[in-house]
N, C-alpha and C positions, 0 to 999 in steps of 0.2 A: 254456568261454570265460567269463573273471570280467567282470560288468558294470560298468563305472564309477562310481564315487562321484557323489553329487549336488554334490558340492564340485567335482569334477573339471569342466573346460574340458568334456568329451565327455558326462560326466553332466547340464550346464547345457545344449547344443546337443538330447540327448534329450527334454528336458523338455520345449524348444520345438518339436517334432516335431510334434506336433496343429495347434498356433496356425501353422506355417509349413505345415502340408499343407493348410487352408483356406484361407491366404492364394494358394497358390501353384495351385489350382484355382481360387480367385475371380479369377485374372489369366486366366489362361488359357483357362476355360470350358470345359475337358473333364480329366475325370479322368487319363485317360492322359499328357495332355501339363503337367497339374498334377503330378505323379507327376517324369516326368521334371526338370521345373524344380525340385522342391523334392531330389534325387538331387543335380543340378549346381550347384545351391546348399551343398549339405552339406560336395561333395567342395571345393569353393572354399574352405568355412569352413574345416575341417579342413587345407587346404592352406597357409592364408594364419594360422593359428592366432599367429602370431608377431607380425603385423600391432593385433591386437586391445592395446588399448591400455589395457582394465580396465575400463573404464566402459561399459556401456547393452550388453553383450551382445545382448540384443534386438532395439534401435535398428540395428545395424551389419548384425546379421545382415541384418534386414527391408532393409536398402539394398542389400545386396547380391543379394537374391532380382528386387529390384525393377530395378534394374538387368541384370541376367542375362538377365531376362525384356523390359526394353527393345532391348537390343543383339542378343537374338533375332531380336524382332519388324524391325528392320532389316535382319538379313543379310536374312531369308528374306521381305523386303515384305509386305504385307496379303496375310495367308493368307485362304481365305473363311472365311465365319463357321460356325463350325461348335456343334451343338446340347451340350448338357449331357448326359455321358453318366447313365446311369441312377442313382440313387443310392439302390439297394436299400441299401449298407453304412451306410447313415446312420438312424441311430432316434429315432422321434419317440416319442413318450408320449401326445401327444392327437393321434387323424388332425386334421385341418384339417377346419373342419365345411363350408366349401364345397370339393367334389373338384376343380374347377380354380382353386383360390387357390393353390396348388403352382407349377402353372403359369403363371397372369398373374404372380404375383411372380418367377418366373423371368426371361419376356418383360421387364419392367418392370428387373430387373436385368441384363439383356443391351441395353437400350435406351439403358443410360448408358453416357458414353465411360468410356475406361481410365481415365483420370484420376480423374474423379468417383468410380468402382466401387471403386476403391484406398481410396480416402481411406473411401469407406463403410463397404467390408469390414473395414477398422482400425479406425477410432472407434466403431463400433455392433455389429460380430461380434466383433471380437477384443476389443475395451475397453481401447486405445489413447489417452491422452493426445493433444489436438490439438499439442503440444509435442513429442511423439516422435515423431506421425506427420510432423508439416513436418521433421523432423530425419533421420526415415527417408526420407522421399522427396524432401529437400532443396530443398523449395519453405517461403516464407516461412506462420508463421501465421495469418495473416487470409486465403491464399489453402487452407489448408486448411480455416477455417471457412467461406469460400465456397464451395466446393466441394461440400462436405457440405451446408450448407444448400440449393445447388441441385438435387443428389442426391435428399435426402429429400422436395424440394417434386415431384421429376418423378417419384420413384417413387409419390407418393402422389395424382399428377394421373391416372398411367396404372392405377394398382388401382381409384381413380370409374369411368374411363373405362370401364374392363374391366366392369364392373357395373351398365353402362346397358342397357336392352331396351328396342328399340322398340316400341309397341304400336300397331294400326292402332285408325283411328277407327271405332265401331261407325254401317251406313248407316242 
């Protein structure tokens, strides 16, 4: 099987492949069901490949993940919240020096709504223009720098929080 040109429509959508399997588990919050979204997203691109109009490839696609994954979340109502599946495939290079900083930044990123988590995972994981991401998620710019800025204040209110010990008073 010959692989596509980086030039090619198919070579451009692989490339995005990593950046769209992180976004599409940051919606979702479980591998499996990230997995399938970033699948139903492809075969759309690939379907609708006619549609694309030349400009911001990126941009088009990320709306339509994002979308995909709201029209979901509607058929099938508030599913329960379900935990992060494990994430052996993912490698770090420095452990974390405290072993549940993993997990409160997990907690702290499951704490945010969809909205805010979107907008985070773009502008600060992916490295996202606030200008693409309001254009991918088709909310105005100053509601994606709100967003983010309340994002970063709440995720960095609950990693304090997370790191208080109470100590009792000595009799």
């Amino acid at each position: 099987m010959k692989t596509p040109g980086q030039d090619s429509f198919e070579g451009k959508i692989l490339a995005l492949l990593p950046s769209l399997r992180r976004y599409s588990r940051s919606l979702t919050r479980s591998d499996a069901d990230g997995e399938d979204l970033l699948q139903d997203c492809v075969e759309k691109v690939l379907a609708r490949r006619g549609q694309w109009r030349g400009l911001n490839l990126r941009g088009w696609v990320l709306t339509i993940m994002t979308n995909l994954y709201r029209n979901g979340r509607r058929q099938t109502g508030r599913a329960p919240f379900v935990e992060l599946d494990s994430s052996e495939d993912i490698v770090s290079m420095d452990p974390p020096p405290d072993p549940l900083e993993h997990s409160r930044l997990e907690d702290a990123l499951n704490s945010l709504s969809e909205q805010s988590r979107s907008v985070l995972m773009l502008v600060v994981v992916e490295g996202y223009t606030y200008q693409e991401v309001a254009t991918a998620l088709d909310i105005p710019i100053g509601t994606v720098m709100s967003r983010l800025s309340r994002a970063r204040q709440r995720i960095g209110e609950r990693m304090k929080a997370d790191n208080v010990i109470t100590l009792r008073r000595p009799k």
